[in-house]
N, C-alpha and C positions, 0 to 999 in steps of 0.2 A: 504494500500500500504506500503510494506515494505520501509525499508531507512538504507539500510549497514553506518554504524559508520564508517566511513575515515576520513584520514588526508585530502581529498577532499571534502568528506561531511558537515568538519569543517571549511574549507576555505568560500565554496559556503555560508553558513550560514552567517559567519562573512561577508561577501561581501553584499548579501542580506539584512542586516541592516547595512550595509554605517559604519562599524565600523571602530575605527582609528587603525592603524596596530600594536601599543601592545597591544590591546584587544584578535584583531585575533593571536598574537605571543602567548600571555598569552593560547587562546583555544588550541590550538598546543602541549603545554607543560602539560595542566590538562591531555590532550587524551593520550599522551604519559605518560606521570602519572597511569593512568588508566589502561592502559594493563600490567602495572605490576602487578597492584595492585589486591587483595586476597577476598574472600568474609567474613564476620566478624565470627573470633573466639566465640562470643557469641550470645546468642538468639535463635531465633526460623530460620530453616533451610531457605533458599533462594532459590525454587525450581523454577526459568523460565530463560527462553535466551533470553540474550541481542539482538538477532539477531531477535526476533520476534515483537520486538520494533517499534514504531513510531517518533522518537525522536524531529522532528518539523512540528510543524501543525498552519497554520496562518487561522483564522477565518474571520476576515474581519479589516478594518484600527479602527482604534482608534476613538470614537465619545464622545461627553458630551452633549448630547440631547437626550435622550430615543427615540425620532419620527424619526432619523436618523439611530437609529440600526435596523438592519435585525429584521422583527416582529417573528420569529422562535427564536432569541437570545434573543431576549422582552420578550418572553411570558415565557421563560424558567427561566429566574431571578425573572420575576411574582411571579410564579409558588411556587419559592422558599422565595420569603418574601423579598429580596433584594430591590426592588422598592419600597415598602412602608415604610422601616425601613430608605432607606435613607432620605425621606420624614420628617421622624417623629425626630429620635434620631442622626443622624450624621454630621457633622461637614466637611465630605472629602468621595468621594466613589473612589476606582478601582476594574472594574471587572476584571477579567480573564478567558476566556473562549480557553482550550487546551492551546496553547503557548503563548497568544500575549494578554496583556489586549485589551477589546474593548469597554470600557466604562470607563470613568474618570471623576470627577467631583470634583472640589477642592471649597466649598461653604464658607468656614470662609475667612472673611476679613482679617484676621492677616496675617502678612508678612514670611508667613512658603512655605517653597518647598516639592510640595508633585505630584509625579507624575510617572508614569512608572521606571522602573531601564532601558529600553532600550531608553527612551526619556533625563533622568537625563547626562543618557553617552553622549549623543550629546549635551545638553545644559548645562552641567553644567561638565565639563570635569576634571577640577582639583580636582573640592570638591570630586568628584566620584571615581578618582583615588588614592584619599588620604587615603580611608578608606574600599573600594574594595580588598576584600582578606585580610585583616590587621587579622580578627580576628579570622576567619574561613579560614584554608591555603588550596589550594585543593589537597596537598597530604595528607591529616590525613587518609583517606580513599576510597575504591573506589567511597564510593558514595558524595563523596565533591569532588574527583578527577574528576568525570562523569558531576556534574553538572558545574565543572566551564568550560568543555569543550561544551558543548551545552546549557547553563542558557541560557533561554528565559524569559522576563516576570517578575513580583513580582513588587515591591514599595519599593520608594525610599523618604523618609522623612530626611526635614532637619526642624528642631525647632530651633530658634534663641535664642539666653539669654534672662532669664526673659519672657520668651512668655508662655502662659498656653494656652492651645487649650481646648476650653468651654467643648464642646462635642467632642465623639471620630471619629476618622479617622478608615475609615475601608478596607478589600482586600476582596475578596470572586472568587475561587479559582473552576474551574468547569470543569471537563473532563466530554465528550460525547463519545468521540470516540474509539471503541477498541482497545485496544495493544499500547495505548499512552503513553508515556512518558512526565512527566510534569516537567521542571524542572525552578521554578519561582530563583528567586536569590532577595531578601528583604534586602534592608541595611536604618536604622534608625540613625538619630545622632538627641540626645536630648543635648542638648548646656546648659551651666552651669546655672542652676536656673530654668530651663525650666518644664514645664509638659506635658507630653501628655497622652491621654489612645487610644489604638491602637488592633482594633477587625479583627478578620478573619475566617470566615468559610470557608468549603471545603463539595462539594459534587460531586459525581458520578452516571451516568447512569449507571445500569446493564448491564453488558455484560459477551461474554463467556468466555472471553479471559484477560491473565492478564495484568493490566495497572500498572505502575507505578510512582509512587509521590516521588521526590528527591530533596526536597528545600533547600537551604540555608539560614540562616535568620544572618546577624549582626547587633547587637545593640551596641551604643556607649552611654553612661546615664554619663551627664558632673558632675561636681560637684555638689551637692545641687540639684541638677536636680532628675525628677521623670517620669518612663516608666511603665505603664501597659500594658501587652500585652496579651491581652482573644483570646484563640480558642476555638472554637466545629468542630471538623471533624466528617461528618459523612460518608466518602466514600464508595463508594459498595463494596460486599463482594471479588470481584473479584482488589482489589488494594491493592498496598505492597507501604507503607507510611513509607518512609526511611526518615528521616530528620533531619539537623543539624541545631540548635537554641543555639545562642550563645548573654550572654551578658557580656560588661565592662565594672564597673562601679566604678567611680573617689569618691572623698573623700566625704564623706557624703551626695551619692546623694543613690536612691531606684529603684529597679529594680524589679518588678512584673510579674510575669508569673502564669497565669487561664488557664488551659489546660485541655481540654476534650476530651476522644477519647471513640469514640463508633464504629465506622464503618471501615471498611477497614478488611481481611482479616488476615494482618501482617504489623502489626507498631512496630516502632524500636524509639523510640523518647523522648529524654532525655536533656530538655532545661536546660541551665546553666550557671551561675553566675558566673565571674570571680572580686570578691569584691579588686580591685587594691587600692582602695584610703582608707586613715584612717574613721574610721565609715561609711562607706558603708553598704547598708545592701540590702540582697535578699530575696525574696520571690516566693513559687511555691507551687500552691495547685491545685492539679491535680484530676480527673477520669478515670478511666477504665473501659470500659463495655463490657465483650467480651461474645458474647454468639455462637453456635452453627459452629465449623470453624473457628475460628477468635483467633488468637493468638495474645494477645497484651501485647509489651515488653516496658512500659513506665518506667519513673521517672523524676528524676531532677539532676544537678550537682552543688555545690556548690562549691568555691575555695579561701577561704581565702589567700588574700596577707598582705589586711592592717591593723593595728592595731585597736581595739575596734571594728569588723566589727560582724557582724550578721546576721543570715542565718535563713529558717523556710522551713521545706517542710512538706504540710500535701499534703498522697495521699492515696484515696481511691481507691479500685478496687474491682469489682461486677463478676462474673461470675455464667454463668446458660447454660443449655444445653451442656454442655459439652467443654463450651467454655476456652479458658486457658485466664487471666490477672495477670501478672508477674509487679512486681515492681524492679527496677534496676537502684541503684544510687551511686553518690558518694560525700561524705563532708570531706574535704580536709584543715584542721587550719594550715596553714605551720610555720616555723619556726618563722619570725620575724612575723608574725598575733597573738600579746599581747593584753591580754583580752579579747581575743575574743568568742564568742557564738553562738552554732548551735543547732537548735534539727532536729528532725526528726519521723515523725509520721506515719506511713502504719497501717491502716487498712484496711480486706480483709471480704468481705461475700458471702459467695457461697450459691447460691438457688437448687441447687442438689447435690446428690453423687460423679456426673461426672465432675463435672467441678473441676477446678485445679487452684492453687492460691500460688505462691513462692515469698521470697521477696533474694533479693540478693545484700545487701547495702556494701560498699564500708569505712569505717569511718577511717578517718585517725590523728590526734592529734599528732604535734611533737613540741608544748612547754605546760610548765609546769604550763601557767596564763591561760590557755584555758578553755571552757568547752564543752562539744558536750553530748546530750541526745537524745536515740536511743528509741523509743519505735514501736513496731509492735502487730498486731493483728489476728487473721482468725476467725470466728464465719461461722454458718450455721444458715438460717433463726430462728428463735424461733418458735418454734411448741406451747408454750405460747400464744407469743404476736400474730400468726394466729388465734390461739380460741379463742382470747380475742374480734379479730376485724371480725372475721367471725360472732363469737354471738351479735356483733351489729349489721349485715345485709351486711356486704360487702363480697363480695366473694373470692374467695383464690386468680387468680388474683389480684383485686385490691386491696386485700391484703398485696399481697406482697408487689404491687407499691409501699401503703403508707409507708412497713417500708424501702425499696429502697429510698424513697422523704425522708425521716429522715436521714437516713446513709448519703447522698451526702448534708445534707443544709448548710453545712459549707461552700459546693466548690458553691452551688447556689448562696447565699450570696454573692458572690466574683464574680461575673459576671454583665454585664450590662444588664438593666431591659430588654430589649430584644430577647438577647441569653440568659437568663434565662428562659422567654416561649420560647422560642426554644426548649430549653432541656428536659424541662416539657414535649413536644407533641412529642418528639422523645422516652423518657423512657416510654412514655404511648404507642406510638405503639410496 
């Protein structure tokens, strides 16, 4: 069922979750934002109408009981590892199924706020409003303008000073439905001294039609403070995964970003570090795996402000069948960011002819105590090391896999023991 995008459409929405009227003023101003706004200058083309869209879809109310959800929504997160990973390795669950989490679970004793961003709004109204839209403004683009006019959904994490969360909190992120629009909105504050690691998957049903993923994510990493943030997406071929990841982080605290994308059609997704405080330091080690259709325009951003701050991105990107993985970033040592340090690592390996591999980095250096190091790579399988592992007995497939499982162990390494067999059983099929 269609749903025309109006200043009506955004009223009824905001009324339908009981929102307080600068919320609804704020959707008002993003949707009027938005019809100005242009589709992006860079990347891979943006070929579907907004008018074919589904832009909110509610599945059923909110539960923290597994016996309680729809067993159609049960068996689906089954299906996908969800139910047993919380069991084993997490700390805090929210599902998300199309618009509206429906599954929440907040398991560690420790006095942290972790719960829907549409729940957060109504319980927790000032801390929400302090740091909503702060970091990610919704005119930078149509699609930050799009999602603060219709954000449904995502997680809302507050960490207290000095609080370390054992094991991670985690989102898991599910479209079923065709021509849906997903649009979660994530806002994180790790409080001065604090730790968290903080995981999310994303998957989709197949369908004919194209669906769309337009999240928001802001992170605020307090002083001395430390954020992991791990994704695997693996959405269908038929999803265009637009998304703005954004963090800020104060004087010597650490900002982490594990980012894997394999699935989706067309990804646009360039998480990023803005290093405000003296010795700050980012990091972002990312994959690309784009095979047959699938255009994937990743990287990272880094943005020095503060002095002695440090930066790291290693990304690799795979392409096979014809498929393109494109690298596209930027490292930015600004003026008063003294002594500061960035490198930057792409390497690319293409398993055919056809497939296509750019990197397109961004390095900017304007003082003269800095240092930033650029290195990039492209390689084609080795015809070598195939006859080397085919003369033990393995076949050109698996083959490949192993030198594929060597090329990424760096970014496996850097992931939790969980969504690392995750990864494993997705590069194998």
């Amino acid at each position: 069922m269609k749903q025309k995008l109006t200043r009506d459409f955004i009223i009824d929405l905001s009324n339908k979750k009981a929102e307080p009227l600068w919320m609804k003023e704020f959707r008002l101003q993003a949707y009027d934002n938005f019809l100005k706004q242009k589709q992006p200058s860079f990347g891979p083309k943006l070929d579907f109408s907004f008018d074919d869209l589904i832009y909110y879809r509610k599945s059923e109310d909110i539960k923290s009981d597994w016996k309680d959800v729809k067993q159609e929504t049960y068996h689906t997160f089954c299906k996908l590892g969800v139910v047993s990973a919380e069991e084993k390795y997490l700390d805090g669950v929210s599902n998300q199924l199309e618009s509206e989490v429906v599954y929440h679970k907040n398991k560690t004793e420790k006095d942290i706020i972790f719960m829907s961003t549409d729940m957060a709004l109504q319980k927790y109204p000032d801390l929400f409003k302090k740091y909503f839209n702060t970091l990610v403004d919704y005119q930078e683009n149509m699609y930050t303008a799009l999602n603060g006019a219709v954000w449904s959904g995502g997680s809302f994490i507050y960490i207290p000073p000095y609080t370390k969360v054992d094991r991670p909190l985690q989102s898991y992120f599910r479209i079923d439905t065709a021509s849906l629009g997903q649009f979660e909105r994530t806002i994180i504050i790790v409080d001065e001294g604090a730790e968290l690691s903080y995981i999310e998957g994303c998957t989709a049903r197949m369908n004919a039609k194209v669906s769309l993923h337009a999240g928001v994510v802001e992170i605020f990493v307090g002083k001395n403070a430390k954020c992991r943030y791990s994704t695997i997406q693996n959405w269908s071929l038929d999803v265009y995964n637009l998304v703005t990841k954004r963090a800020i982080v104060e004087e010597g605290g650490l900002m982490e970003w594990v980012d894997g994308n394999l699935g989706s059609g067309i990804t646009m997704k360039y998480p990023s570090c803005i290093l405000k405080g003296d010795y700050a330091r980012g990091n972002c080690v990312s994959i690309a795996y784009a095979k047959k259709k699938q255009i994937l325009d990743a990287g990272a951003k880094m943005i020095h402000i503060g002095a002695h701050t440090k930066s790291n991105i290693v990304n690799k990107s795979i392409a096979s069948e014809g498929g393109i993985s494109n690298y596209r970033g930027t490292v930015n040592i600004t003026k008063n960011a003294l002594g500061s340090f960035a490198s930057v690592k792409c390497d690319t390996i293409l398993l055919d002819s056809k497939s296509k591999s750019d990197t397109y980095p961004k390095n900017i250096v304007e003082n003269d105590s800095s240092t930033l190091e650029h290195e990039a790579s492209v390689s084609k399988v080795s015809e070598e090391k195939l006859f080397y592992l085919m003369s033990k007995g393995f076949s050109e497939n698996r083959a490949k896999e192993l030198i594929i499982m060597g090329f990424i162990d760096e970014f496996r390494k850097e992931l939790p023991m969980e969504y690392a067999v995750e990864l494993n059983r997705l590069l194998e099929e």
